[in-house]
N, C-alpha and C positions, 0 to 999 in steps of 0.2 A: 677704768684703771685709775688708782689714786696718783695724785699729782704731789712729788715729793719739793719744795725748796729750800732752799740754805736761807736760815733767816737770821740777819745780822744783831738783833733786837736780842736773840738769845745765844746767839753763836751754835748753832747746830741744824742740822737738815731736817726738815720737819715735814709734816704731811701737810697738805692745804687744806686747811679745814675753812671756807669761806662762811662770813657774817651773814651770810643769805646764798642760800643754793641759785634762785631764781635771778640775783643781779648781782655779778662781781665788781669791785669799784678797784681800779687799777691808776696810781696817778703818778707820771713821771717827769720828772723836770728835764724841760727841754730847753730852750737856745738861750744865753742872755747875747741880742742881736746889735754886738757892735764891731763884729769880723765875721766875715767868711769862714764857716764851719769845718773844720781839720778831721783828717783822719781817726784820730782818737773820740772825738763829737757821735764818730758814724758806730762807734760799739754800739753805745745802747740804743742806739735810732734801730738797731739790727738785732739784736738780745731781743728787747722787749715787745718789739716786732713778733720777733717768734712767738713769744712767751704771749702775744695778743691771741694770735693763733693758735696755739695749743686751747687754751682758754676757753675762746670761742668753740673749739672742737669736743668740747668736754659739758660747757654750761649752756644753759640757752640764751642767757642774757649777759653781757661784758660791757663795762662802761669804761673808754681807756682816754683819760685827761691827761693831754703833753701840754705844757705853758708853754706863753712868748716872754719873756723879759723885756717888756722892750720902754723899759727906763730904768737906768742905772749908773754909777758914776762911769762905767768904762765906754758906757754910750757915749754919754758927754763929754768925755775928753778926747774919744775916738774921731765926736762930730766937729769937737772944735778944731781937732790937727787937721781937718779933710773939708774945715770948711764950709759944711753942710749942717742942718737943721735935725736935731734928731730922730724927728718925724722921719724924716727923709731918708736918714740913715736908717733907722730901724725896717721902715719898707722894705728897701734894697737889698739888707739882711736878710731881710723875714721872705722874701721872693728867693733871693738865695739857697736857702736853708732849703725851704720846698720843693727846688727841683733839685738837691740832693734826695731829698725824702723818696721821690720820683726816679732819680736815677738807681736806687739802693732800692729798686722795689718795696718800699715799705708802703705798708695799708693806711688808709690817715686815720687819725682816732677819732675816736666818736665826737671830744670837745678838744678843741684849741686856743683856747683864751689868753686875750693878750692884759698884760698889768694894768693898763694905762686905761682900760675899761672895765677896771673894777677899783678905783681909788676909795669909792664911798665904801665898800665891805671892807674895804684894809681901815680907816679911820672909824667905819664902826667895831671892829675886834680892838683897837686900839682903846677905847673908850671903856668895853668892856675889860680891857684888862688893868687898865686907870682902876675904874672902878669896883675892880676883886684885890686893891691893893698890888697887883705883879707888876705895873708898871711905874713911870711917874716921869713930869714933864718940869723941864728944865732948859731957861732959855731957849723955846721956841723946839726944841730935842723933846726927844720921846723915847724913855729907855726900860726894856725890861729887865725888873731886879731878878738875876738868877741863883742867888742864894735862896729867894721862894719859893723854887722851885727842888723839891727835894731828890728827884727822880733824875735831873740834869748830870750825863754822861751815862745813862743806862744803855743808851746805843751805840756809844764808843764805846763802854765797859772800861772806863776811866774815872778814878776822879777828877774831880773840877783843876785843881790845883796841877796835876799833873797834865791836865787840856789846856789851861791857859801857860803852862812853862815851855808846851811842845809845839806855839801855835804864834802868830801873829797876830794878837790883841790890838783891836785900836784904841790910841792913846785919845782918852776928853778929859780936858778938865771939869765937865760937866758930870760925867759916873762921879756914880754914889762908890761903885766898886769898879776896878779895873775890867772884869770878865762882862758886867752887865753889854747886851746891844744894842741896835738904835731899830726903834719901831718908825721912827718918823726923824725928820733933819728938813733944814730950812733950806732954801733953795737961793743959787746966790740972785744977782739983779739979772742975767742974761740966761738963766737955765728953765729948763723948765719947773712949771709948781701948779700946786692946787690948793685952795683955800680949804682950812683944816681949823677944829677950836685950837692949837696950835702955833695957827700963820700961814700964811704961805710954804709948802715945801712937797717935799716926797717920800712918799714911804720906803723903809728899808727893805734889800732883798728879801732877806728871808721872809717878811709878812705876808710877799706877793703871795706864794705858793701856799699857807695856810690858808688864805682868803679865797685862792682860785678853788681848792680842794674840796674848801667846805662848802663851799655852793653849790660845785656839781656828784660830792660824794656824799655829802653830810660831815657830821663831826667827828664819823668811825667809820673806816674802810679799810679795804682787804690788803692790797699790795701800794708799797710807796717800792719808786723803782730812781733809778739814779748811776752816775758813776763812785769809783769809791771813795775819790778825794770831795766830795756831797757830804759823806757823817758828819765829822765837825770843821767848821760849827752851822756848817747849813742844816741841814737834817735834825742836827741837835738841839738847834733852837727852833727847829719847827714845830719837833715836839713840843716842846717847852711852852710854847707862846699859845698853841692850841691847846694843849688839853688844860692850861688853866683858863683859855679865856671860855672854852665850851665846857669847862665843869666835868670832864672826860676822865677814864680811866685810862683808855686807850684814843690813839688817833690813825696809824693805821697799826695791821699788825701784822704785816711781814715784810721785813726790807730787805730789799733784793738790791746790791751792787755789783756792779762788774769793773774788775782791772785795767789797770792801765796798758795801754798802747805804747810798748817802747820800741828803739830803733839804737840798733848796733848796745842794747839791753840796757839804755839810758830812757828816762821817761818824755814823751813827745812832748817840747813846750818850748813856748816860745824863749826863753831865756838860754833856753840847749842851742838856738838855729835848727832845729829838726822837724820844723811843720810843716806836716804834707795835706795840702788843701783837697779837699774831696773833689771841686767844682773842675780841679785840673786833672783829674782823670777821668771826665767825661767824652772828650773826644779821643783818647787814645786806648782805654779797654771798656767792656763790656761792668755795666752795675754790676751784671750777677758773679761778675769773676771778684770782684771787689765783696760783695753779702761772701762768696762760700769762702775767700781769706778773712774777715770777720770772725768768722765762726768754726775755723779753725782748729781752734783750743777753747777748752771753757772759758766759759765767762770770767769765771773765779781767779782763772791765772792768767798773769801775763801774755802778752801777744807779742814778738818781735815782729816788726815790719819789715821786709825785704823783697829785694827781686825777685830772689829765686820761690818764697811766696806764693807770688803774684801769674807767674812761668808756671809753678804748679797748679795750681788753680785752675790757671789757664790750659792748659791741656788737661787735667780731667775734664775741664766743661766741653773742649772739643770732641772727647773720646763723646762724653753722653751723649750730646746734639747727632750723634752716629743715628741713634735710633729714636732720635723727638721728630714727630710730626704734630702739626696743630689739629689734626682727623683725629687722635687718638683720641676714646672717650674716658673721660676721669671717673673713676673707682674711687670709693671709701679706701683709705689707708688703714692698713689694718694695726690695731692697738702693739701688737708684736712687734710690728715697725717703727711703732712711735717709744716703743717703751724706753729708750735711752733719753728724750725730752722730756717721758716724766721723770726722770730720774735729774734733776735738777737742773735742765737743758743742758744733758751730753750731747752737743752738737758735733764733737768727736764722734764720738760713738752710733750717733744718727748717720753719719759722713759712711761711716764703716757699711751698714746697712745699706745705703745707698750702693756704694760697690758693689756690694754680694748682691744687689738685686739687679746691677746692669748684667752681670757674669751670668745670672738668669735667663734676662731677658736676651742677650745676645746672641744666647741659642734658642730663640723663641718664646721663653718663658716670661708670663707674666710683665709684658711690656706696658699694659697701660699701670700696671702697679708701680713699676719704676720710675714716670712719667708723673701718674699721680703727687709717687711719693718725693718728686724733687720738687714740684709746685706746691707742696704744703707748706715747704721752706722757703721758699718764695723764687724759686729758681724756671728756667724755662720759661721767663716771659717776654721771649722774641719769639721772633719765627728765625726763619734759618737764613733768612735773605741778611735781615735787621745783625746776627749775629756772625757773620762771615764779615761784615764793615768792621766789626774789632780785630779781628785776627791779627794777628803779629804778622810782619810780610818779612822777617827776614828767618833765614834756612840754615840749621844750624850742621848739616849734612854735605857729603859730598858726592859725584857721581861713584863714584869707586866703591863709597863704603855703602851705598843704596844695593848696586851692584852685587856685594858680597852678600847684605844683610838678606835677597832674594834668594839668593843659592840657598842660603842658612833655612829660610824657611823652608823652599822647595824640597829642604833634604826630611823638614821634619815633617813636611805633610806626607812624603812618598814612606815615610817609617810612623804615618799615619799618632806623631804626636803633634795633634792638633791643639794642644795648651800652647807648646812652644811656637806653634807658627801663627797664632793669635796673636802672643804675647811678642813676638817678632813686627807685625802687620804693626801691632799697636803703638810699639818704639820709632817704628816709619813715619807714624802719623804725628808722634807726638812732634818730633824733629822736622814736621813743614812737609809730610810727601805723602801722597794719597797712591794706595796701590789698587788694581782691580785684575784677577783671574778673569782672562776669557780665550776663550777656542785653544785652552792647552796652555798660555803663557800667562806669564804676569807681564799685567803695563802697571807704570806707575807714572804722577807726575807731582808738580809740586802747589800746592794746593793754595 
């Protein structure tokens, strides 16, 4: 089955047509490591997760490169309030970051390369683009001129002019122009540098990730993946600075973004007070309750954050784990099952499938297909023991209305409407109360 995505590059859904059947090159920008990774951080860690998976499920060969940032001004200023070494801090980060990767079920990708062990490919692109005229070096600075570049806002679908009016420009008195950026910056006495024809200093964000990319993709690849606020001018000038220093027509050619994470429909960030750190929901629910509130809603739009969420989420994953065993043997999922993924990762819509295939399987049908098809998403990787320590202990029911709610069913099963007395059982469960028919009665208790 063909694999549709929304591709920013041209703004419409398009089929995937990969540069090479036999190896996909997938590369997405991941941490710059000078906080604790937030709610919003965990979209695309969860998006392109899947989208690794599909992939894999489709090609034979995927090559999926997430970066480390781990030098950057917010490091450094992060490590000087805290005191610490940015080494030190980027670890800590960077160990951080990874057992969210872990707690969110995510697969690791194939490469993970940190900046700070590739400074010689950033200084030699830098050189190369001196030397094609796109760049030029000025006091110890290294900036690319983006008037030479004629193609610069094809991925915002902007012009230039109306990118730098919409945007926070940095001020040098060093640009030749206001919009040009910094390929290279000097380092002060106490920060960190590397010796460069230049000076001492460190290269600009955006270089890192064309420099990681082209090593382990080449100088044209299939998917560049990202969140949305990544176009400009991150993305923008990654284009930019690659396909002139690689002589390129293209550098990758589908960009995939996903929305932002808001809460009470404002966008999560730090200047709102509205950061919800991943690392603190690991002792109180379950990763996989947190992946299937992710993926929720599409990629494409908005996510509001909330309790009730999280409450839902949370009790479907109770309802399924009804009938997960780790004995069940995994099935090939079949493409009918998947086809809402290829349709631009409907992970709505995949969610919906899942449903109709528990309502299946709960009357015996097709249960390792339901099992299968939740672990392809990356769900079901507890056992039962592992996922009853998350469960919520408090009951939102009372004896009375337990009481009633049996009568209710007892009436529908003896008038043998068995939807409604499922669909009764099911409300019991959700509200904290496990019910069990034996010798004529119902027991129940609270789970």
């Amino acid at each position: 089955m063909d694999i549709f995505l929304t591709n920013n590059l041209t703004n419409k859904k398009e089929q995937f047509i990969p540069k090479d059947k036999k190896n996909i090159g997938m590369y997405v920008c991941g941490p710059t490591v000078y906080d604790d990774p937030h709610i919003g951080n965990a979209r695309p860690l969860v998006i392109f997760d899947i989208l690794f998976k599909l992939l894999k499920n489709s090609f034979s060969k995927v090559t999926y490169v997430r970066n480390i940032t781990d030098i950057d001004d917010k490091i450094i200023k992060s490590s000087q309030d805290q005191k610490i070494s940015t080494k030190k801090l980027a670890e800590k980060i960077t160990t951080s970051f990874n057992e969210d990767c872990k707690f969110l079920n995510c697969e690791n990708p194939t490469y993970q390369p940190k900046a700070t062990e590739h400074i010689d490919l950033m200084i030699e692109m830098i050189n190369e683009l001196i030397k094609k005229g796109f760049a030029y070096a000025i006091n110890n600075h290294v900036y690319f001129e983006v008037k030479k570049f004629s193609d610069y806002g094809e991925l915002s679908n902007k012009k230039l002019e109306d990118l730098i009016a919409g945007s926070r420009v940095e001020v040098s008195e060093n640009k030749k122009n206001p919009e040009d950026f910094v390929l290279w910056k000097p380092s002060n006495k106490d920060e960190p540098s590397w010796d460069s024809p230049w000076g001492k200093g460190r290269p600009g964000w955006h270089l890192e990730c064309s420099a990681m990319s082209k090593k382990f993709l080449g100088n044209e690849f299939d998917i560049h993946g990202g969140g949305i606020d990544l176009i400009f001018p991150h993305h923008e000038n990654e284009i930019a600075q690659s396909r002139c220093a690689n002589e390129s027509k293209v550098f990758a050619r589908y960009w995939i973004h996903n929305a932002f994470i808001t809460m009470s429909n404002e966008k999560m960030a730090k200047s709102q007070g509205n950061i919800l750190k991943i690392k603190n929901f690991r002792n109180k629910v379950s990763g996989q309750v947190i992946r299937l509130a992710l993926i929720s809603s599409h990629y494409r739009q908005p996510l509001d954050w909330n309790d009730k969420l999280i409450d839902d989420c949370q009790n479907t994953l109770d309802k399924w784990y009804r009938l997960y065993s780790s004995n069940i043997k995994f099935v090939k999922v079949s493409e009918e099952v998947l086809k809402p993924l290829y349709e631009d990762l409907n992970t709505p819509g995949y969610i919906a499938n899942l449903h109709q295939l528990y309502e299946k399987a709960n009357k015996g049908e097709s249960k390792e297909l339901f099992v299968s098809a939740c672990k392809f998403i990356g769900l079901f990787n507890e056992d039962k023991e592992q996922w009853e320590k998350y469960k919520k202990n408090k009951v939102s029911i009372n004896e009375t209305e337990i009481n009633n709610k049996i009568e209710l069913r007892n009436i529908a099963r003896e008038n043998k409407d068995y939807k409604e007395a499922d669909k009764i059982r099911d409300e019991l469960y959700d509200k904290g109360v496990l019910i069990e028919d034996k010798d004529g009665k119902t027991l129940w208790k609270f789970k």
